[in-house]
N, CA, C and O of each residue as an XYZ file, in Angstrom:
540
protein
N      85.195     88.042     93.407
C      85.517     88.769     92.198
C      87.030     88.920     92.041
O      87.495     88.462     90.997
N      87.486     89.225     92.508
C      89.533     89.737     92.886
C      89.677     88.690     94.251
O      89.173     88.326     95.313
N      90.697     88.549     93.373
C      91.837     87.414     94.483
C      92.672     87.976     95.502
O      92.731     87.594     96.671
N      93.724     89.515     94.630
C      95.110     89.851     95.372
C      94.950     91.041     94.340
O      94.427     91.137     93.229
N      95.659     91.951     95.225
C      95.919     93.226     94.324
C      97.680     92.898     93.675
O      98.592     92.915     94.503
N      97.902     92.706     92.648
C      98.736     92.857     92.230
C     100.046     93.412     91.654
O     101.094     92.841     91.353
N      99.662     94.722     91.592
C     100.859     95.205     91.271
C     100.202     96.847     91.682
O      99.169     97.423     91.339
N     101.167     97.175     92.430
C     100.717     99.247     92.733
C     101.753     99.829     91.924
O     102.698     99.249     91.391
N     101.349    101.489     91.892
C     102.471    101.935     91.067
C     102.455    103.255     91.680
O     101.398    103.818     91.967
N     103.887    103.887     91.939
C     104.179    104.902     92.026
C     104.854    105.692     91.076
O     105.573    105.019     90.339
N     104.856    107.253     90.792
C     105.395    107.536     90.205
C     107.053    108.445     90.624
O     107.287    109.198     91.570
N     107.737    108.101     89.775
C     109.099    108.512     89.593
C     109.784    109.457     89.223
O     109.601    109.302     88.016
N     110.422    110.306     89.288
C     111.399    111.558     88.387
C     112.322    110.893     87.384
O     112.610    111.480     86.341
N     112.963    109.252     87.768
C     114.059    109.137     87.344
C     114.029    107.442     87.472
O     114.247    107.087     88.631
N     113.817    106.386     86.577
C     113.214    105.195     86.910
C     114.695    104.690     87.085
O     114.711    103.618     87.689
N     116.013    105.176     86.713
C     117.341    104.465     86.879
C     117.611    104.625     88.469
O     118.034    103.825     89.303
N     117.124    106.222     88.574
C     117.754    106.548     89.923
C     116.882    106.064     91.457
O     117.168    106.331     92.624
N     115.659    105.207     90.844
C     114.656    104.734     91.451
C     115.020    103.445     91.887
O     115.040    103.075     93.061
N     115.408    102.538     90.542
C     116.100    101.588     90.458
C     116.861    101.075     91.396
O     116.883     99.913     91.801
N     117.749    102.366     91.867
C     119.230    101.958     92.568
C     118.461    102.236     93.972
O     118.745    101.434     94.861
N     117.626    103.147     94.266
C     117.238    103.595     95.769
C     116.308    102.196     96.413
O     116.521    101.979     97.606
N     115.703    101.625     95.989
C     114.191    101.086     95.641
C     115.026     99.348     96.092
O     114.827     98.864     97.206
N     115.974     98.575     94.973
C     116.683     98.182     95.148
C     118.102     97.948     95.995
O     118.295     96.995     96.749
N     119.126     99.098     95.693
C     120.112     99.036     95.844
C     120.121     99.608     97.890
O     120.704     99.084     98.840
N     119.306    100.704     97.836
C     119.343    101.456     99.584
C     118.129    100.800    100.219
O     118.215    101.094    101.412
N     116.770     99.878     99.985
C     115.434     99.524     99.954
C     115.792     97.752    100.346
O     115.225     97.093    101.218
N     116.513     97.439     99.731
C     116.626     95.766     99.808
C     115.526     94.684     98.526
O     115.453     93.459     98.430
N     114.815     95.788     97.713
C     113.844     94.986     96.950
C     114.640     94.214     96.017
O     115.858     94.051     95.952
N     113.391     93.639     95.089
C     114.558     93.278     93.829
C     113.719     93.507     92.873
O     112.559     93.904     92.984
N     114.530     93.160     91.559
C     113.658     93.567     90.269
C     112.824     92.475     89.972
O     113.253     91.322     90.029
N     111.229     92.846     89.539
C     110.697     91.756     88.778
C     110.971     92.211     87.415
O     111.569     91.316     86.818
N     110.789     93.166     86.733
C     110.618     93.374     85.597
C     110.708     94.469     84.901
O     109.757     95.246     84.994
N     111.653     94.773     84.177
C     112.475     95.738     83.685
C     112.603     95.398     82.059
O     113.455     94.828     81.377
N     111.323     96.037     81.784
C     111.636     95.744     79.758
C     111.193     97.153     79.212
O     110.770     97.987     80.013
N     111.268     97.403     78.046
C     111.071     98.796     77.603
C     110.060     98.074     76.110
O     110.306     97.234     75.243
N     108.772     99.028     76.478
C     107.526     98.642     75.872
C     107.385     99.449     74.797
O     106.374     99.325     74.106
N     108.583    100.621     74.400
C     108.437    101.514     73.609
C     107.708    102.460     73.733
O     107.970    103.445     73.044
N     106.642    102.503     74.567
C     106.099    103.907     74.457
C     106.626    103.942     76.159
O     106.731    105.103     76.554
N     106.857    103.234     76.871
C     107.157    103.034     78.084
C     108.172    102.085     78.937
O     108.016    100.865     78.878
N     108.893    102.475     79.486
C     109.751    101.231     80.578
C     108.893    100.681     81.101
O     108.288    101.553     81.726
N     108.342     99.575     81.283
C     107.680     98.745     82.895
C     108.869     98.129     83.910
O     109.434     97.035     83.891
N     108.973     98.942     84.541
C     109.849     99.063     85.958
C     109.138     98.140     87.311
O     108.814     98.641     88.388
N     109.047     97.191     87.065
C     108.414     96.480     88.606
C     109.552     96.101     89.931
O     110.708     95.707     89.773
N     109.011     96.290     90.949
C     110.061     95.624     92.225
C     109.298     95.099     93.447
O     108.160     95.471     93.735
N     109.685     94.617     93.822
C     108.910     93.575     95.185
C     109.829     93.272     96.093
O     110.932     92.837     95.763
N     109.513     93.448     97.195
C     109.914     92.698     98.522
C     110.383     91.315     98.285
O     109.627     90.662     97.565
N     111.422     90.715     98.704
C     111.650     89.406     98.041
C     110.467     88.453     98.974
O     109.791     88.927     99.887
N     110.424     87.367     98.614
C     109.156     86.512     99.237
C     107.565     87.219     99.183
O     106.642     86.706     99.815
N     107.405     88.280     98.467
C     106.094     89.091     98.391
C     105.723     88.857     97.200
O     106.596     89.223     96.413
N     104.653     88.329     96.600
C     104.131     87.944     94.987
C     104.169     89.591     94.622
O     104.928     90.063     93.776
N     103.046     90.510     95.555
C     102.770     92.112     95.262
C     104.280     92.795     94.507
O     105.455     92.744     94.869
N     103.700     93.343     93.477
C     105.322     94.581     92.998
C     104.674     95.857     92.969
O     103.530     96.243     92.729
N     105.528     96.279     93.221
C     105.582     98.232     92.775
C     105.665     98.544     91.313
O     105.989     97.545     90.671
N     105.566     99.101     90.933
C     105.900     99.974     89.257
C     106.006    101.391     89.691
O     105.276    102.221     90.232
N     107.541    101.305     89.106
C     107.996    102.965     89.070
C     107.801    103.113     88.206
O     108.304    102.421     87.321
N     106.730    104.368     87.891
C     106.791    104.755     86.741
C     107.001    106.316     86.717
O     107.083    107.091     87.669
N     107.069    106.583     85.249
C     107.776    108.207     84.823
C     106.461    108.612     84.765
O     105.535    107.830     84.552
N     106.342    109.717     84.932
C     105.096    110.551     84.196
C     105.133    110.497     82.997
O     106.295    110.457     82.592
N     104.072    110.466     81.891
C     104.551    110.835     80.529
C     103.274    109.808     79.791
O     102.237    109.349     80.268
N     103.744    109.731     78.754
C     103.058    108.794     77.951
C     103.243    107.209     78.235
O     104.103    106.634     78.902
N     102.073    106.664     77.455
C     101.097    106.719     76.554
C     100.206    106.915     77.481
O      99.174    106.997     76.813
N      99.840    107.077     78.831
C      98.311    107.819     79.768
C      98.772    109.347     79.830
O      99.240    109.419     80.967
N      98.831    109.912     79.568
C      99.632    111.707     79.815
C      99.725    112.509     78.413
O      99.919    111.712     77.495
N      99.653    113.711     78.024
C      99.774    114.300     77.786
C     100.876    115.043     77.910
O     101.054    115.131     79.125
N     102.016    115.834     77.158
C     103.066    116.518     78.048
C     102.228    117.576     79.090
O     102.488    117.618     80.293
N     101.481    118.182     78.631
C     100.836    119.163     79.687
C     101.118    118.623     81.055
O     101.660    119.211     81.991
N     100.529    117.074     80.991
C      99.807    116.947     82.559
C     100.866    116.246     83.041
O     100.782    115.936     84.229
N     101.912    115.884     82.407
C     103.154    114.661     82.591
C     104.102    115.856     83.034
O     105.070    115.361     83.611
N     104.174    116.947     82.997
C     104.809    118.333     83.409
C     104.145    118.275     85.181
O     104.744    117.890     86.185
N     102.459    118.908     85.037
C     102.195    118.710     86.187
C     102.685    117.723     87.438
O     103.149    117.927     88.560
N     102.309    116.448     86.586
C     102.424    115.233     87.576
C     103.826    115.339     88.128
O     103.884    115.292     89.357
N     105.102    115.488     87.402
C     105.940    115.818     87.882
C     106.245    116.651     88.594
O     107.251    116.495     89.287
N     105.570    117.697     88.666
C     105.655    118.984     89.636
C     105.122    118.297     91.601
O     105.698    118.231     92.687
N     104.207    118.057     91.240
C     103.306    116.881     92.253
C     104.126    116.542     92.977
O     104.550    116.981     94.046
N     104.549    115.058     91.870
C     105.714    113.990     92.655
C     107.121    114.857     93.382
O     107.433    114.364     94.466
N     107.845    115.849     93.021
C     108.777    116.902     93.573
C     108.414    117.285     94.749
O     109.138    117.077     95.722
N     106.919    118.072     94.872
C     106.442    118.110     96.526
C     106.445    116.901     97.442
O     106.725    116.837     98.639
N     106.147    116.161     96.773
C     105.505    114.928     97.538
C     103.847    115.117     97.764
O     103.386    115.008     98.900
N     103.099    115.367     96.771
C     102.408    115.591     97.119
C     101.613    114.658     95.788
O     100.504    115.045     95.419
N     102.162    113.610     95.216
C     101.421    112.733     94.098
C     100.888    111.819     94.804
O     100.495    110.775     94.284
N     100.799    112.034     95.953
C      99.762    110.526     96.377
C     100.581    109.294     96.829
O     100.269    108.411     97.628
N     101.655    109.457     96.143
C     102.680    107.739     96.336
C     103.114    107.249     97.640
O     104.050    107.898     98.106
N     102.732    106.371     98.292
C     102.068    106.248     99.987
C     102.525    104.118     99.636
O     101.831    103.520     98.814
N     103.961    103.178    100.568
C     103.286    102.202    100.457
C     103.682    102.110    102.321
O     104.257    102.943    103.021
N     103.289    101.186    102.572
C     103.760    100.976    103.738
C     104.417     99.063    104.271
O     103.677     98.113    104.526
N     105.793     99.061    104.284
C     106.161     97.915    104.555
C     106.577     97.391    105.661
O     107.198     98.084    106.466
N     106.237     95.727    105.958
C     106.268     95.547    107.468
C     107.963     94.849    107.214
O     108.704     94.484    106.302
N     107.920     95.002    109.020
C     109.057     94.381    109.022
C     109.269     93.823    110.621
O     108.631     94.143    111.625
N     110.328     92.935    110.488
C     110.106     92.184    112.263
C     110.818     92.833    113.211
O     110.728     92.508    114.395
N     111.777     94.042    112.697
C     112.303     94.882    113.558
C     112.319     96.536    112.946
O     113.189     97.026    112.227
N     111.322     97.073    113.369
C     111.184     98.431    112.835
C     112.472     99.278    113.241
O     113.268     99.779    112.446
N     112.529     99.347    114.756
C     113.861     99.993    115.111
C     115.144     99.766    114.207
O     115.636    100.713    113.595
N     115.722     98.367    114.132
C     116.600     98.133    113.135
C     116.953     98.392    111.860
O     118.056     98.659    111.382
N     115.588     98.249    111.222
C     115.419     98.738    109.992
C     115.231    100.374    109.940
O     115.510    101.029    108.935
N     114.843    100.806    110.865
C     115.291    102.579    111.301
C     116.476    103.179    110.791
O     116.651    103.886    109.798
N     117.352    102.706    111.774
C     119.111    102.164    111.629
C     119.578    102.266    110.431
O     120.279    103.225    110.108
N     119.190    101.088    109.419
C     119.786    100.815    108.862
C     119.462    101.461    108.012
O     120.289    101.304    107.114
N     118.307    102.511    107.559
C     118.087    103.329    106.249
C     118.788    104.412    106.928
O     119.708    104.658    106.148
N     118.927    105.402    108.166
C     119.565    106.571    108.947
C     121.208    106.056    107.913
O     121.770    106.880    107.191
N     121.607    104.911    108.037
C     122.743    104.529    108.180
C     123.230    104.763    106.227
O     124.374    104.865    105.783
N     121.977    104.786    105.469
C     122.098    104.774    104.153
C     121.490    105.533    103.618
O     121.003    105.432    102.491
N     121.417    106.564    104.478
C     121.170    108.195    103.842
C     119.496    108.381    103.304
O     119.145    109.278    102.536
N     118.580    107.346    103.878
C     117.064    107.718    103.723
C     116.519    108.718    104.373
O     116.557    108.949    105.582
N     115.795    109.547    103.173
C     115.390    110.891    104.184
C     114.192    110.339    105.436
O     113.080    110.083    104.973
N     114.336    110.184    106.685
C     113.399    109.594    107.585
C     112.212    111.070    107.774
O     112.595    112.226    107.595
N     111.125    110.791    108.065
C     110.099    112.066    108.358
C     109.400    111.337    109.785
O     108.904    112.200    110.509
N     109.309    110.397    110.146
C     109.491    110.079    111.598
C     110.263    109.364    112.363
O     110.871    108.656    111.560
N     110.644    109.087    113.475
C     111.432    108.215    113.947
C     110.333    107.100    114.717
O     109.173    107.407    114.992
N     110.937    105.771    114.997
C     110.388    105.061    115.090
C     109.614    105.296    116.620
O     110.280    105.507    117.633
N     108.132    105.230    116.628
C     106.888    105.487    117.502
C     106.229    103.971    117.878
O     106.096    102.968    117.176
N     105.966    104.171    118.927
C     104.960    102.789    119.968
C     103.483    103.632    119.569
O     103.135    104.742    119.973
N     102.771    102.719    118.658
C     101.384    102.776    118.027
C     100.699    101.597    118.796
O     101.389    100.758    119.374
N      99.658    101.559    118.796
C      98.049    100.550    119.070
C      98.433     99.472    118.412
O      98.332     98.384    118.978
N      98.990     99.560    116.986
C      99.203     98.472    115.922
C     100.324     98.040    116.320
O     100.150     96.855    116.039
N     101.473     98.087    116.814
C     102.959     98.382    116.675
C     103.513     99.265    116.992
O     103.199    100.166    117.770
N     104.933     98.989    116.066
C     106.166    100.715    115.871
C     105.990    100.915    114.692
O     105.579    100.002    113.977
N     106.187    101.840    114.322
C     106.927    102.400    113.237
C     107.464    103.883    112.781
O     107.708    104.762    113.607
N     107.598    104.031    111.561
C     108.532    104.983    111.603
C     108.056    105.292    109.798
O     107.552    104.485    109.016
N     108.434    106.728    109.559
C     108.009    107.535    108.013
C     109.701    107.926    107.369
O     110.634    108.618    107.775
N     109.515    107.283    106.480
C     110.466    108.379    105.022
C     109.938    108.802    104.108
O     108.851    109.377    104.163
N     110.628    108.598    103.024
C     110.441    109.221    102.008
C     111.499    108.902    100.795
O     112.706    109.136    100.860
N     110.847    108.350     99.729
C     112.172    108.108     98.472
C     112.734    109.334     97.916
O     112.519    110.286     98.668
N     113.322    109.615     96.953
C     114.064    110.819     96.500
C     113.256    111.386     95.788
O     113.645    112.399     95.209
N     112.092    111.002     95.624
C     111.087    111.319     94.484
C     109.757    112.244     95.193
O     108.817    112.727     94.563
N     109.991    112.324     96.674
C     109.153    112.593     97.204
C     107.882    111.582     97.922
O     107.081    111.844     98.819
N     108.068    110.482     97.203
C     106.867    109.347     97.823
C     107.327    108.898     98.942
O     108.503    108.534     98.972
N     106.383    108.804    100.308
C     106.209    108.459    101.304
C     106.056    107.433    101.857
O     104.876    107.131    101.678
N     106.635    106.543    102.549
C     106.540    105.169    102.620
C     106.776    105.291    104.461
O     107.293    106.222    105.079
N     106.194    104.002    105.003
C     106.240    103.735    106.457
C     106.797    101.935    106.502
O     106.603    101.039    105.680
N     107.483    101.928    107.728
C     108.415    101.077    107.742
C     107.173    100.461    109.827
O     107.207    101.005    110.930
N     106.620     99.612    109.492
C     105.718     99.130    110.601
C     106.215     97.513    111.016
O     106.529     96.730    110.119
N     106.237     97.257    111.935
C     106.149     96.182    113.260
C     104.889     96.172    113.774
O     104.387     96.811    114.699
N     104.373     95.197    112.897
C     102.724     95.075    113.943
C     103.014     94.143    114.953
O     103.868     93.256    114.947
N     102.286     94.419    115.731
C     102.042     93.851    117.051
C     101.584     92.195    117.328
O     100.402     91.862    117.242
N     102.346     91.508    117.567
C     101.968     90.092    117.675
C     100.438     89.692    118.093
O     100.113     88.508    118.187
């Protein structure tokens, strides 16, 4: 039935200031950045990864202001759900190198069953893990 999941989406406070973290402190790049009028579509991917992210704002055209208020309240805790987890061939290093560029870290890098890895967090509150699986 389904081939590949294609595109996930998290949500954002600030899709410029997402932009630069996501990209600019993250190493991704942009797929796709057009403004749909009722909406930006903000995509980014791992380079060599088909999969993208979508930052998106709370708000319309799925939202209501009511609940586009809420959702934002959410995403501020960290508590909207926004969870990805990316591998990499040196978790420790890549530790380093976000410590080194001001990523808020929420674990330091751990010897797991699977691997290492290690927890942050974007500015938005979404939670992401940085893993070395195990050969």
């Amino acid at each position: 039935m389904f081939t590949q999941v294609a595109i996930s989406q998290l949500y954002v406070l600030d899709q410029d200031a997402a932009l630069d973290f996501y990209v600019n402190t993250l190493g991704l790049e942009v797929r796709t950045d057009i403004d749909l009028g009722v909406m930006r579509w903000l995509t980014v991917g791992v380079p060599g990864d088909s999969r993208e992210i979508l930052l998106q704002e709370p708000g319309g055209p799925m939202m209501d202001p009511e609940t586009a208020a809420q959702v934002r309240d959410l995403v501020a805790k960290g508590a909207a759900g926004g969870f990805l987890i990316f591998y990499t061939d040196d978790c420790r290093a890549a530790y380093e190198t976000l410590v080194a560029r001001g990523v808020e870290i929420t674990q330091e890098p751990m010897e797991r069953d699977y691997g290492i890895d290690c927890g942050a967090r974007d500015p938005f509150g979404n939670h992401f893990r940085i893993t070395q699986p195990r050969a």
